[in-house]
C-alpha positions in Angstrom: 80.2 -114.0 65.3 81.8 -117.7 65.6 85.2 -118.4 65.3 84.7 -119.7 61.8 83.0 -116.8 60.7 86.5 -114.4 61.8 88.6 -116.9 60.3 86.9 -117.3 57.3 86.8 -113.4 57.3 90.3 -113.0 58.3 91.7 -115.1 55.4 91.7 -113.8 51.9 90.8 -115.3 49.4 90.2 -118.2 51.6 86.5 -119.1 49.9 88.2 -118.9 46.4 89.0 -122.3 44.5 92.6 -123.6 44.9 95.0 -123.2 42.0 94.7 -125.9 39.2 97.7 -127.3 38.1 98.8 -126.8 34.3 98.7 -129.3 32.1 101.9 -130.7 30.4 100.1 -130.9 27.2 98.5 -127.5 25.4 97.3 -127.9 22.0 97.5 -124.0 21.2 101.2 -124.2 21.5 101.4 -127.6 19.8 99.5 -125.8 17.0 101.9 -122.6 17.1 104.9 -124.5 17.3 103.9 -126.8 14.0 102.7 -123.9 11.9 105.8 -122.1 12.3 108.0 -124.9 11.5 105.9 -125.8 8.4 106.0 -122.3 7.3 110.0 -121.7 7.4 111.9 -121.5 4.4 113.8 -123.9 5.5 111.5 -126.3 6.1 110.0 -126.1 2.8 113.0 -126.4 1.2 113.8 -129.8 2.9 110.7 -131.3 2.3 111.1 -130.2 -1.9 114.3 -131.9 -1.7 112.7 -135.2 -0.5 109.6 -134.7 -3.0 112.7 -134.2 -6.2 114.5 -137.7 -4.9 111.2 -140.2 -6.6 111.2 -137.5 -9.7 114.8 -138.8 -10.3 114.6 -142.1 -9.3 111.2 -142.0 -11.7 113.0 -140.1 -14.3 116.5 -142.5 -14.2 114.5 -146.3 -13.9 112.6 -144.8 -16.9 116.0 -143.9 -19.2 117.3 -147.3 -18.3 114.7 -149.3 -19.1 114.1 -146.9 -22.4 117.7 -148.2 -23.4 117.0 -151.8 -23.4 118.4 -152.4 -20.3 116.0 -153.3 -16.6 115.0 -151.9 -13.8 117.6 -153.3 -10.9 119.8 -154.3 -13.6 123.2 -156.0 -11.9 121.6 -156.7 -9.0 121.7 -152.9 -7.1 119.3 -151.3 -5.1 116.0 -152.5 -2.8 114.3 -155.8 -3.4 111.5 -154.1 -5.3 113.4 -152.1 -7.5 112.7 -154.4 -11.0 109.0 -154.4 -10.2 108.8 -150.4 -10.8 108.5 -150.9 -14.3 105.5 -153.4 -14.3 103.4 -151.4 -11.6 104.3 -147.7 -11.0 103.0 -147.9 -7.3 106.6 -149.5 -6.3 108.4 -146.1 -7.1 107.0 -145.3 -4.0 108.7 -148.3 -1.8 112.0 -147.4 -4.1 111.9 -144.0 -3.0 111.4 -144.7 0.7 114.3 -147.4 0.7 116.2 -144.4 -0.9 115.7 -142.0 1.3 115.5 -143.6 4.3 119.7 -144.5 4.8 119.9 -140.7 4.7 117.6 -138.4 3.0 114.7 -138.7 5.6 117.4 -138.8 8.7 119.1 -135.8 7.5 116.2 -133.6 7.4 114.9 -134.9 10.6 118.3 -134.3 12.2 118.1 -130.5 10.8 114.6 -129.8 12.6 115.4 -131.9 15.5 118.6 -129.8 16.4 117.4 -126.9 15.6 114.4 -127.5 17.8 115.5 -126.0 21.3 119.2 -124.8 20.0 117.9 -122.6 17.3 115.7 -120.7 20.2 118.2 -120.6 22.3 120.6 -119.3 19.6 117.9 -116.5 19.0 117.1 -114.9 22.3 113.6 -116.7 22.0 113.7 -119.5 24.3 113.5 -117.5 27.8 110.5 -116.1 26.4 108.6 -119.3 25.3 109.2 -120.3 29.0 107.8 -117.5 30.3 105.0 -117.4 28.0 104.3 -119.2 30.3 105.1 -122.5 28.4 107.1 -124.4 31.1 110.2 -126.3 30.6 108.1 -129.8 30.4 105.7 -128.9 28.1 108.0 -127.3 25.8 110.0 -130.1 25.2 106.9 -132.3 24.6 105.5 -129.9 22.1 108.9 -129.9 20.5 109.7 -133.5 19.9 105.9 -133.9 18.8 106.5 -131.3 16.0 109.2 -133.4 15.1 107.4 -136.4 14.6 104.8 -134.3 13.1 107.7 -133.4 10.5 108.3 -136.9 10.0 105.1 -138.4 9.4 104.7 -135.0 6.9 107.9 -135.6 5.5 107.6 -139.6 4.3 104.3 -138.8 2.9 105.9 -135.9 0.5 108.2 -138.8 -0.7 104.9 -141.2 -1.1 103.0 -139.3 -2.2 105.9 -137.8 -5.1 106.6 -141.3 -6.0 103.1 -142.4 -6.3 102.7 -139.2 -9.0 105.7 -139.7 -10.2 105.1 -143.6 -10.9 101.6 -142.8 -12.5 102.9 -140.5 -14.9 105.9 -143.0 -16.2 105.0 -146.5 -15.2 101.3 -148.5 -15.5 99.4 -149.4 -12.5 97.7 -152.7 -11.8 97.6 -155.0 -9.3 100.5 -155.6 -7.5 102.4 -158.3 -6.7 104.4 -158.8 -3.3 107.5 -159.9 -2.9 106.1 -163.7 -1.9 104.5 -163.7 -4.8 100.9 -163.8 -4.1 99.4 -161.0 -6.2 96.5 -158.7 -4.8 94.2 -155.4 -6.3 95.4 -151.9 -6.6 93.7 -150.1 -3.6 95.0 -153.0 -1.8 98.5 -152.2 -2.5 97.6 -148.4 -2.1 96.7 -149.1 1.7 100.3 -151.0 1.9 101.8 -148.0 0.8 100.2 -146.0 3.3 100.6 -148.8 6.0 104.5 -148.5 4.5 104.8 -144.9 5.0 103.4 -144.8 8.6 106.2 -147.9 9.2 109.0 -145.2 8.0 107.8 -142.2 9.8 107.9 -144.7 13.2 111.0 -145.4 12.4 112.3 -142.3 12.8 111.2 -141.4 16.4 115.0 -142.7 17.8 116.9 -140.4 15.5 114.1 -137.7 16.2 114.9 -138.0 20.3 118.6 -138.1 20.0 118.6 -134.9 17.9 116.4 -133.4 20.6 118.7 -134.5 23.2 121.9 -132.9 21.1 119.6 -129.7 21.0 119.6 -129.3 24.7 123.3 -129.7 24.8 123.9 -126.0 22.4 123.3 -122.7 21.9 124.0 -122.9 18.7 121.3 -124.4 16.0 124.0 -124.9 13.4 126.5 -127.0 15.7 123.2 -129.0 17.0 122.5 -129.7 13.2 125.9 -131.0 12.4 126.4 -132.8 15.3 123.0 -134.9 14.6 123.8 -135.5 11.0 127.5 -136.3 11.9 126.1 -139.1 14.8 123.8 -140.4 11.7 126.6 -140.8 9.1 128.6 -142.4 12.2 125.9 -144.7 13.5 125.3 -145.7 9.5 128.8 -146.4 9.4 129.1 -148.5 12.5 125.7 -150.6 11.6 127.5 -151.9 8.2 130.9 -153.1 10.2 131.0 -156.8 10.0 133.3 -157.1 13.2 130.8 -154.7 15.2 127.3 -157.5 15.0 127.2 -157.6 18.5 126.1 -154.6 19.1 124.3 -153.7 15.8 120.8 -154.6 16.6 121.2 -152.4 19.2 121.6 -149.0 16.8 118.9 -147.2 15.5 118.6 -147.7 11.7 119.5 -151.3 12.3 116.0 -152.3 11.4 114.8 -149.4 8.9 114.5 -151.2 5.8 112.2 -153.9 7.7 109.2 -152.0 6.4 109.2 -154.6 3.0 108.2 -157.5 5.1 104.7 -155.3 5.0 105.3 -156.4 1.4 104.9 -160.0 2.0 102.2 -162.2 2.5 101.6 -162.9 5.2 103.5 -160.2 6.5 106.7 -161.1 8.6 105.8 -159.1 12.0 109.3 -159.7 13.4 111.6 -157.1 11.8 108.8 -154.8 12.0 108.3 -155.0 16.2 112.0 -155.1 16.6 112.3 -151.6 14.5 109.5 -150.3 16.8 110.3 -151.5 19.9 114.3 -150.1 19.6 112.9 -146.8 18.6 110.4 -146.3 21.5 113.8 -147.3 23.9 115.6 -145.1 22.3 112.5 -142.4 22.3 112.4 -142.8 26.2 116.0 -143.3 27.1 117.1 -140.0 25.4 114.0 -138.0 25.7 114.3 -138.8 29.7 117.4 -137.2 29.1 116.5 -134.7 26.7 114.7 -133.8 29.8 116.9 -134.3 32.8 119.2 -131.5 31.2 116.4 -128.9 30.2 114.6 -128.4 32.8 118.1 -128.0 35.1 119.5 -125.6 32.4 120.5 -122.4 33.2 118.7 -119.9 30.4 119.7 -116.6 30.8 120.4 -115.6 26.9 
């Protein structure tokens, strides 16, 4: 018998295949994790909340407009607001601006913290690593349901405005903020080009709340401490002495999405917005990371 016959013998295992790493991406938990957050109560009940907010705003440009006065009248609200009586499809840009400053933020702050903090709160999160999920992957999957809830949650508020404006207002072509005047479906893919523009802009607030989730065991005090750094940031970014540094927070650039209203479209605003969020996806998501996969779960 040769030598490489009695090693090859004297190993086991030795002709079997070596160990594959795992992948840091598995779409059976991606799918898990999304259909349990889309089928909590509480879930549901942020995302009726956001559809109600274009019912009102529907419900109160409609009253105001029925009493003689217009839309926008006195010179409140987004650009766009006086055109929601002419064409019903710019409730839905209303809405957005509405619900952008807060309404959106709030509700992805609530899933956000809750993401890691919640589990860990529960007893549930030394399981899902052992599942075996891994730290790595985890943390993917869970910041990709939350930008799952985003882009889920701005097209409840499209799509509520866009029923909402049908019912109350006529449609027709629309006309942009430049002026220039184009069809219908047209404007419908603006709105959708619109909504995808909001849902991006909400990847920054999306990885902070993340990051503030590795930080607790408590879901609730992750929560508050993500909508509490949004009402401060808000604050901050409307503070004529603080300029210099306003460009660089987070909702500086939200509202940029109505230069996809223009034509031609002003692409400035709009790479500015995109480009902060993806820093601030990568700066705290790196660090989102750096502190769960050296935490100590025990709970």
């Amino acid at each position: 018998m040769s030598q490489a016959d009695v090693s090859g013998a004297g190993a086991p295992g030795a002709g079997a295949a070596p160990r594959r790493p795992r992948p840091l991406w598995s779409l059976g938990l991606l799918r898990s994790e999304i259909g349990t957050t889309f089928r909590r109560w509480r879930t549901l009940a942020l995302l009726a909340v956001l559809a109600g907010v274009p019912i009102l705003v529907g419900i109160a440009v409609k009253i105001e407009t029925g009493d003689g006065g217009g839309a926008g009248h006195g010179g409140g609200g987004p650009a766009f607001l006086s055109q929601v009586t002419n064409n019903g499809l710019f409730l839905v840009f209303t809405s957005l601006a509405v619900t952008l400053p807060f309404f959106l933020p709030m509700a992805i702050g609530v899933i956000a913290g809750d993401s890691l903090a919640g589990e860990a709160n529960a007893g549930t999160l030394r399981y899902l690593l052992v599942a075996p999920a891994g730290r790595t992957r985890l943390l993917l999957v869970k910041y990709a349901t939350t930008l799952a809830f985003c882009l889920v949650a701005t097209l409840v508020v499209a799509l509520s405005a866009l029923a909402v404006g049908a019912l109350l207002f006529p449609l027709g072509d629309v006309t942009l903020l430049s002026g220039t005047s184009i069809p219908f479906g047209e404007g419908l893919l603006r709105a959708l080009a619109v909504a995808c523009a909001v849902a991006l802009s909400l990847m920054g607030v999306s990885a902070v709340g993340l990051f503030i989730s590795t930080l607790s065991n408590s879901g609730i005090a992750a929560m508050a401490t993500t909508v509490g750094l949004l009402i401060t940031v808000q604050i901050l970014d409307t503070i004529p002495q603080l300029q210099a540094i306003q460009p660089y927070l987070f909702p500086h650039y939200w509202l940029s999405f109505a230069d996809l209203l223009r034509d031609p479209v002003y692409w400035d605003g709009l790479q500015k917005n995109i480009g902060l969020q993806a820093l601030y996806a990568v700066v705290f998501g790196s660090a989102a990371w750096a502190r769960f996969t050296t935490r100590d779960v025990t709970a």
